[in-house]
C-alpha positions, 0 to 999 in steps of 0.5 A: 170717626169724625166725632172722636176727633173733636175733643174738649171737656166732656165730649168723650162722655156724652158721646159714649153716654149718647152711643150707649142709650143708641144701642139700647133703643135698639135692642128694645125696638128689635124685641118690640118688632119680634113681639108684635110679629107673634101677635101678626102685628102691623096689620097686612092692609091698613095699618099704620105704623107710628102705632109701633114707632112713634114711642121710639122716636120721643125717644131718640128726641129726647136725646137731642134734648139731652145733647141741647141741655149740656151742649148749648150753654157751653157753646154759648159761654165759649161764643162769648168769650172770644177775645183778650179785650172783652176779658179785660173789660170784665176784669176791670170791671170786676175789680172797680167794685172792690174799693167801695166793698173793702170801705164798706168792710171797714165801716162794719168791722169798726161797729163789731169791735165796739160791741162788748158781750155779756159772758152771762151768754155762755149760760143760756144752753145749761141754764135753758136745760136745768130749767126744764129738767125742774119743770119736768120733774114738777110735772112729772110729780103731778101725774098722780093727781091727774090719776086721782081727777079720774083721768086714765094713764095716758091723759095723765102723763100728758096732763102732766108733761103740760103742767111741766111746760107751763111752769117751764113759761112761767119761770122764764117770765118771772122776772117780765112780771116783776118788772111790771113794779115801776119802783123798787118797793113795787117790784119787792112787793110783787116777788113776795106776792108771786111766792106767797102764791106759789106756796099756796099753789103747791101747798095745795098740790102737795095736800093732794099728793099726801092724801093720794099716797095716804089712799093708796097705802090704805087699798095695802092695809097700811095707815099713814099719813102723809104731812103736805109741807115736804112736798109743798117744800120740794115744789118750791125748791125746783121752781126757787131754783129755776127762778134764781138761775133765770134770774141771775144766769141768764142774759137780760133781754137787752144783752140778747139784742146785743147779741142779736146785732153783733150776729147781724154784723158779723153776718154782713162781715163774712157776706162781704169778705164773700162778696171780695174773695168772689171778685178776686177768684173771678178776676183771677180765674178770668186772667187763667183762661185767658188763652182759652177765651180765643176758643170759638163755639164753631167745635161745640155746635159742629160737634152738637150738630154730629150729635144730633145727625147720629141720633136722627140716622139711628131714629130712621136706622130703628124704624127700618130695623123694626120692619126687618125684624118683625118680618123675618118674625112672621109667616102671614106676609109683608105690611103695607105700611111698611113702605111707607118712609119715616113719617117723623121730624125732630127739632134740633138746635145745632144743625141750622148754626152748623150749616150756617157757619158752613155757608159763611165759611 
């Protein structure tokens, strides 16, 4: 009776939850107490009861615990918030911080408006994906090759899905390459040695596809020859294609960075309006509650310190009820050791703040 007279947030359920688990323990202690009688556990002489009890009170210890974990920061955060004047000086204090924020938001948003971003950064999804499509498609064309080095099927297909991915590197490195030529003259020179390469490259990737085909329309009896060129041609096709959207589509690296940095500031922007809308909800929240504030701990420990005195009596309420129980469940005789009193302490946390207030009250 005396605990449902107290009420504040959450005590009605952690004191229904507490009860719940109470009655719980209980019934498991009275089907130990029955089981072990079948089995003429305790021992007449000798025994020792913690053997049978001992688990049941970690048990009920740990439901201090428990009453501890939720009930001690509330009590601590209403013990702290007392009285108008402490609200106040908070909400100052909260408040000085905002000019020197509110500057420091100005300051940034004038570098963000400075910034200009290349529309070229639109591209970079679809440009990334043609790409690796192309390259895909160049591995993917490879894999008979690898059949034809004598690799089996699934080596192939990774041989080739790895041949896709490096010339998916390759692609995006051209241009870095190219740059390599400190004049005009060199850079031209260097894009012209890259595609003679690359044409010689894929002319011979081509002789061999043609001749794999030619060789596997023979094994049908059939005779035809395939020319390299179309395939050489196709190969180029893709890769051409993907240097040109890589070249011309996608951003430089220093319109990335540029990028880079107006994400950074625009980061630290939305970090600060975070940190202003979070002073303003505490300042405000604060100047709510200010009535609440004149709350004291003293219902929160006293009902914690209740609590933990329910949970001790049940503990001690289960050791006799195991001894009653086991009793009626057996015909040899009464333990000896069931004259012996609760052999148990508990730490609590609210009976000494309880009974300290009561003395100074």
């Amino acid at each position: 009776m005396y605990l449902q007279k107290m009420k504040f947030s959450g005590s009605d359920a952690l004191k229904d939850r507490i009860e719940k688990k109470l009655a719980e323990l209980l019934e498991k202690v009275e089907s130990n107490a029955a089981i072990s009688a079948k089995g003429e556990r305790p021992f007449l002489i000798g025994d020792d009861m913690r053997l049978y009890t001992e688990r049941t009170h970690i048990e009920h210890q740990r439901l201090i615990e428990e009453i501890n974990e939720e009930l001690q920061p509330e009590a601590t955060k209403f013990a702290v918030r007392t009285a108008d004047d402490s609200v106040r000086k908070r909400v100052i204090q909260l408040i000085s911080g905002l000019p020197g924020l509110e500057d420091k938001l100005r300051e940034v948003m004038k570098k963000v408006q400075g910034i200009k971003l290349s529309p070229k950064l639109k591209n970079v999804k679809w440009v990334k994906a043609t790409v690796m499509i192309n390259s895909f498609v160049e591995g993917v064309l490879t894999i008979p090759l690898f059949n034809a080095w004598g690799l089996n099927q699934i080596f192939a297909a990774l041989s080739g899905i790895g041949f896709g991915f490096v010339i998916n590197a390759f692609v995006h490195r051209v241009g870095w390459i190219i740059n390599l030529g400190r004049t005009v003259w060199q850079k031209r020179i260097i894009g012209i040695a890259i595609a003679i390469a690359l044409f010689a490259f894929f002319y011979y990737f081509a002789e061999l596809r043609a001749e794999y085909l030619s060789a596997v329309l023979q094994k049908e009896g059939l005779t035809v020859h395939y020319p390299a060129l179309p395939f050489a041609l196709i190969s180029m096709l893709l890769i051409a294609t993907s240097i040109a959207l890589e070249q011309s589509k996608m951003p430089s690296d220093q319109e990335i960075a540029v990028k880079d940095e107006y994400d950074a500031i625009t980061a630290e922007i939305a970090t600060i309006k975070g940190e202003i809308d979070s002073i303003n909800e505490q300042a405000n929240s604060l100047d709510n509650e200010k009535d609440g504030f004149k709350l004291t701990s003293a219902s929160m420990i006293e009902f914690g310190a209740s609590l933990e005195q329910l949970v001790i009596h049940h503990s001690k309420l289960c050791y006799l009820r195991f001894q009653e129980v086991n009793f009626q469940n057996r015909s040899d005789g009464r333990p000896d050791c069931f004259g012996i009193e609760y052999p148990y302490a508990f730490q609590t946390y609210f009976q000494n703040y309880f009974n300290s207030n009561r003395a100074n009250s």
